[in-house]
C-alpha positions, 0 to 999 in steps of 0.5 A: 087237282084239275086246271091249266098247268102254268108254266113256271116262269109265269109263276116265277114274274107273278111272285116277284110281281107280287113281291115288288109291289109290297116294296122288295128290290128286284134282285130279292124279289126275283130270289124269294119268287123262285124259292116258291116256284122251286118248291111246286116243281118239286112237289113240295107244294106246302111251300110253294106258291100257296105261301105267297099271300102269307108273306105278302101279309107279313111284308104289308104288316111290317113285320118283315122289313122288304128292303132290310140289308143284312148285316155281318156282326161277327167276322172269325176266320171259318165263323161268321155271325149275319143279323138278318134285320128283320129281312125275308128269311130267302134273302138271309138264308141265299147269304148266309149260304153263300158266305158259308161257301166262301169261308169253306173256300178260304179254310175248308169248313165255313159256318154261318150263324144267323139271327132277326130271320124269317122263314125262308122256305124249302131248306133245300133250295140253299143246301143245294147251292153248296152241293153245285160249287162242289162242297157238303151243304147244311141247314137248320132253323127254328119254327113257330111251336109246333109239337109238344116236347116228349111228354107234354101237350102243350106247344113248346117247340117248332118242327125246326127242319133241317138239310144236308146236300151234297153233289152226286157226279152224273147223278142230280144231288143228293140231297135231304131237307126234313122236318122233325113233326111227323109231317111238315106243317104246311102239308096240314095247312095244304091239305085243308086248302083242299078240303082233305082229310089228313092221316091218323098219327099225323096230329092231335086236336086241342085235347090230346086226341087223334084227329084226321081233321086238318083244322083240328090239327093245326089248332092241336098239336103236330106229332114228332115223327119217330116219337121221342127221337123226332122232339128230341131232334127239334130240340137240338136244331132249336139249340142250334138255330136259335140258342146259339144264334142269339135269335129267339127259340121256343115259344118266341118263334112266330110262323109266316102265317102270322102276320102280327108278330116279328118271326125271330127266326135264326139259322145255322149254315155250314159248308165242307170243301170236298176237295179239301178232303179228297179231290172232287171228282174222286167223290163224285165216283164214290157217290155214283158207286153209293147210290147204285148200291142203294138201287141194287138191292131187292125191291120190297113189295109194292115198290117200284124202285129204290130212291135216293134222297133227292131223286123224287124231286128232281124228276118232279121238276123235270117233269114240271119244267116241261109239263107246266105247274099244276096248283091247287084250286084254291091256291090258284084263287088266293093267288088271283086275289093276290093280283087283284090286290096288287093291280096285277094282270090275272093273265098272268097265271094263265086261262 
């Protein structure tokens, strides 16, 4: 990629810009934006900006309602049940979350079933916020069809990711934020925005064939990762975002790329209070203790170093933070046309 690296509060004011002028209120508008600018520092730009203009058409289209309010439709104790009302999946999923951590306060566990959502983005931006109020952070959802079940060739099931987070004393969290194909779709999708060919084993075209061609790919089928386990995993998290939830599942989830169709998406949110278990600073050590064993043992060959989940991406973003955001060419032209569709000020993004 070449261009001008943008820094990411200009991003973050564009997005919410953006998000204000199809209708969102400035609080939701300002959320939704940094869940997209949070993505790009990390690296995961299969959800960063280069999704704003596939909400933006969702919002126009009315199938997702900017100033929905989502509501609490079940009050149990530890339990709660959200309708998110049609709402950005952002706004549903930060509320849900944050309820979950409550609930976890008053009773040390708090779970969180969500129905009506939408995509919501990087599952990792909300698992997080339990990992920095001190608690165990999780969450699924359900997708669009994505992949076939084992033994199939026809779409029947989503890449449904799912995150798990949790505090790691000195360390940044340790967090894990996954998709259940073998590679989320929105690096397919990312990946024909530059033009590139994707990896063989990544997907099959409409017939059933190996392709490495990304258009091909998302007209096909998305392979699961670890083969049965992968579609077996999906179906699971299905189960649990959106048979239990009472939102759609299956085939009745429509993807943020598709503007015509309500999304239906459901979550599952929970929180465990570390403290409840042990004191939290004791945790915190264990964990300090668990990652440098990971690091200590003999690096493979060509590796540079041992990873933890979640260290990648928080050296991404303090390099982002400091260097500036590097877009994709075409994701920085979809997003000038964004600006002019809006009466936004292009110099917004930068030279």
């Amino acid at each position: 990629m070449t261009g001008p690296r943008i820094p990411a509060e200009a991003l973050r004011a564009f997005a919410a810009a953006v998000y204000g002028a199809a209708g969102m209120g400035a609080q939701d508008a300002a959320l939704c934006a940094d869940s997209l600018v949070q993505a790009d520092l990390w690296g995961h730009q299969s959800h960063g900006m280069m999704r704003l203009s596939w909400y933006a058409a969702r919002l126009a289209a009315g199938v997702c309602d900017p100033r929905a309010v989502p509501e609490t439709v079940v009050d149990a104790g530890g339990l709660a049940v959200i309708d998110g009302r049609e709402a950005m999946g952002q706004v549903v999923a930060a509320q849900a979350m944050a309820e979950a951590m409550a609930r976890a306060a008053a009773h040390g566990i708090g779970a969180v079933a969500v129905r009506n959502s939408n995509h919501f983005g990087t599952a990792m931006y909300f698992t997080l916020m339990a990992a920095r109020a001190g608690c165990i952070g999780f969450l699924s959802t359900n997708a669009s069809p994505a992949m076939a079940p084992w033994g199939g060739r026809r779409k029947a099931l989503g890449n449904n990711p799912w995150s798990w987070a949790a505090p790691a004393g000195r360390h940044a969290p340790l967090v894990l934020d996954i998709a259940n194909t073998a590679v989320a779709r929105g690096k397919i999708y990312l990946a024909r925005q530059r033009g590139e060919a994707i990896p063989l084993g990544w997907a099959m075209d409409a017939s059933g064939r190996p392709t490495a061609d990304p258009q091909a790919a998302i007209d096909g089928l998305i392979l699961p990762m670890a083969g049965h386990k992968g579609s077996a995993i999906s179906a699971v998290m299905d189960v649990l975002s959106g048979v239990l939830t009472g939102s759609a599942f299956g085939a009745g989830v429509a993807g943020p790329y598709q503007a015509e169709r309500r999304s239906g998406a459901g979550h599952l949110a929970l929180a465990i209070d570390i403290a409840r278990i042990q004191p939290l600073a004791e945790f915190e050590a264990r964990m300090e203790r668990f990652i440098a064993e990971m690091r200590a043992v003999p690096l493979a060959e060509g590796a540079e170093a041992v990873f933890y989940p979640g260290e990648i991406e928080a050296r991404a973003e303090a390099e982002n933070l400091r260097e500036g955001v590097l877009l994709p060419e075409d994701t920085r032209a979809d997003l000038l046309r964004l600006a002019r569709a809006n009466g936004l000020d292009p110099a917004m993004l930068g030279p």
